[in-house]
GUBARO-542493 format. One record per residue (C-alpha): chain; x, y, z; residue in one letter. Coordinates in Angstrom, 2 decimals, always signed. Example, Ala and Ser with C-alpha at 12.3 -4.5 7.8 and 13.67 -1.06 7.14 Angstrom:
<vexfis>
VEXFI  mol       xx       yy       zz  type
VEXFI    A   +12.30    -4.50    +7.80     A
VEXFI    A   +13.67    -1.06    +7.14     S
</vexfis>
This chain:
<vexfis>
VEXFI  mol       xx       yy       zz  type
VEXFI    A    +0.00    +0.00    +0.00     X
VEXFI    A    +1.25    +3.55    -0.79     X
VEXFI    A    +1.86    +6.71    +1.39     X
VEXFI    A    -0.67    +8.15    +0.65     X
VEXFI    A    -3.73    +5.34    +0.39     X
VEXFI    A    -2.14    +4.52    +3.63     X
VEXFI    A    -2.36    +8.14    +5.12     X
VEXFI    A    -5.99    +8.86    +3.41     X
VEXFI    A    -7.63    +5.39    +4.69     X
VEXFI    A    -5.98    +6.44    +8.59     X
VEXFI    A    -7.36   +10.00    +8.01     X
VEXFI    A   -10.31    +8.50    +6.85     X
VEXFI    A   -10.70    +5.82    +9.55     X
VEXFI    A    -9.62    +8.61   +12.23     X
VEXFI    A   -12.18   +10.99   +11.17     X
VEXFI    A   -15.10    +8.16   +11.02     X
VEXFI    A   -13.83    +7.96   +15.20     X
VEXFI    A   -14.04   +10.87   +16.05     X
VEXFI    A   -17.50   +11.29   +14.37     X
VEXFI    A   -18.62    +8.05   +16.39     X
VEXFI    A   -17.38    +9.99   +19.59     X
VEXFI    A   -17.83   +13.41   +19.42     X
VEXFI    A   -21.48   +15.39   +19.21     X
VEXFI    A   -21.95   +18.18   +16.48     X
VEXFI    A   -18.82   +17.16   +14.43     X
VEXFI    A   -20.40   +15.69   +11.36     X
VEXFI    A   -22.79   +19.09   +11.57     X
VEXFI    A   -19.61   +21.17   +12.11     X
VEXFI    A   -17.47   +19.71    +9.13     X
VEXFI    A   -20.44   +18.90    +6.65     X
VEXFI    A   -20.09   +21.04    +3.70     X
VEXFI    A   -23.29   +23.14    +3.25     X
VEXFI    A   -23.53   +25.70    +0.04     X
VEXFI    A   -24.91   +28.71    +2.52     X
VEXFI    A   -22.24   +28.74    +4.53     X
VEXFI    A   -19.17   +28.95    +2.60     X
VEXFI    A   -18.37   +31.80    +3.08     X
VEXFI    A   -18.10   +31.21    +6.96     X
VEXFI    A   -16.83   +27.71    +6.93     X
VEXFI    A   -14.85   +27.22    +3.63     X
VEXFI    A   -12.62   +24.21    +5.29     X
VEXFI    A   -15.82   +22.45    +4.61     X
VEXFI    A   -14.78   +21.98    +0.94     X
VEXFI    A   -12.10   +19.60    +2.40     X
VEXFI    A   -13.84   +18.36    +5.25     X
VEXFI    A   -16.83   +16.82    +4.25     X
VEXFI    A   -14.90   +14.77    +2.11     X
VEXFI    A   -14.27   +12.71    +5.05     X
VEXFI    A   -17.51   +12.15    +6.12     X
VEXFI    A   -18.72    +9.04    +6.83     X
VEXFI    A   -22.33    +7.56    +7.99     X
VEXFI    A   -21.98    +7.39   +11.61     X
VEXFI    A   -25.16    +5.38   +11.57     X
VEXFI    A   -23.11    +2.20   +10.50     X
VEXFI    A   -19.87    +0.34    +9.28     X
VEXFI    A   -21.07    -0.33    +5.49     X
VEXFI    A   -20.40    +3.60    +4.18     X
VEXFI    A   -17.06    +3.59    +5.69     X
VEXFI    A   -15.91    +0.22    +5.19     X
VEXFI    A   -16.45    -0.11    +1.25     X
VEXFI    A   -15.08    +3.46    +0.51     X
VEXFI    A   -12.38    +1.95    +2.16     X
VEXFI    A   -12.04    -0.60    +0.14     X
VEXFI    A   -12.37    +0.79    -2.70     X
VEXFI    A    -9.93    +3.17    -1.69     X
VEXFI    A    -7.20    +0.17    -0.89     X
VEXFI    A    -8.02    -1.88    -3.97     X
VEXFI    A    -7.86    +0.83    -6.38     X
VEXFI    A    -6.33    +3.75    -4.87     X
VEXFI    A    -2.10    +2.23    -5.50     X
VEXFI    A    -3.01    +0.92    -9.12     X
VEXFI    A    -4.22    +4.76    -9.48     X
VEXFI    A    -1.72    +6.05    -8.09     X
VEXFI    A    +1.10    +3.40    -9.70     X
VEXFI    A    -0.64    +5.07   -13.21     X
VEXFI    A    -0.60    +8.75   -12.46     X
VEXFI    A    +2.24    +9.47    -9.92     X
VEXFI    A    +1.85   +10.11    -6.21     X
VEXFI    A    +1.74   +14.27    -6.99     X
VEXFI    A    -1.51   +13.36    -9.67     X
VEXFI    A    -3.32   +11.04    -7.16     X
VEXFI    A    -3.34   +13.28    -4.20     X
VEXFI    A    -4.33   +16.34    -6.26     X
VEXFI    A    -7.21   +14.12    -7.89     X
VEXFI    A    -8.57   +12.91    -5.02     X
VEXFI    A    -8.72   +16.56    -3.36     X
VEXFI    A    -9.99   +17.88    -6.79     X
VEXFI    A   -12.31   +14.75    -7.13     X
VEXFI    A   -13.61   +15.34    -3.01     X
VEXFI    A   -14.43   +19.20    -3.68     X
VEXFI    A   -16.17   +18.90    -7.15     X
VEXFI    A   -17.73   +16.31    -6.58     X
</vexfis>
């Protein structure tokens, strides 16, 4: 696994915790069109975002992420896959 799949699934993972433990986060990080101009680390924030109500939202990303996220990366160059991941996360 690469540096960075590594670093986005932990940031990922560690994010999903901290939405399991802590009230108002997912509310506080969710991107919301209104409020951008108050709150624009939303754009990267929401990105990771996760149901809190279970495992499944989290856990195939994930594994998406893992399975396809080196072979992406082996294609494009480390530089290219972080930049198209941010670039994917925000427009899309």
């Amino acid at each position: 696994m690469t540096y960075w799949v590594r670093l986005l699934i932990g940031a990922n993972i560690g994010f999903f915790l901290l939405q399991k433990a802590t009230t108002g986060l997912t509310e506080d990080f969710a991107f919301v069109p209104a409020l951008i101009l108050q709150r624009p680390w939303t754009l990267i924030t929401y990105m990771f975002l996760h149901s809190p109500s279970g495992l499944s939202h989290i856990l195939f990303n994930m594994l998406a992420l893992f399975f396809f996220g080196p072979r992406v990366e082996a294609l494009i160059g480390s530089q290219r896959f972080i930049t198209l991941y941010l670039i994917s996360g925000i427009m899309g």
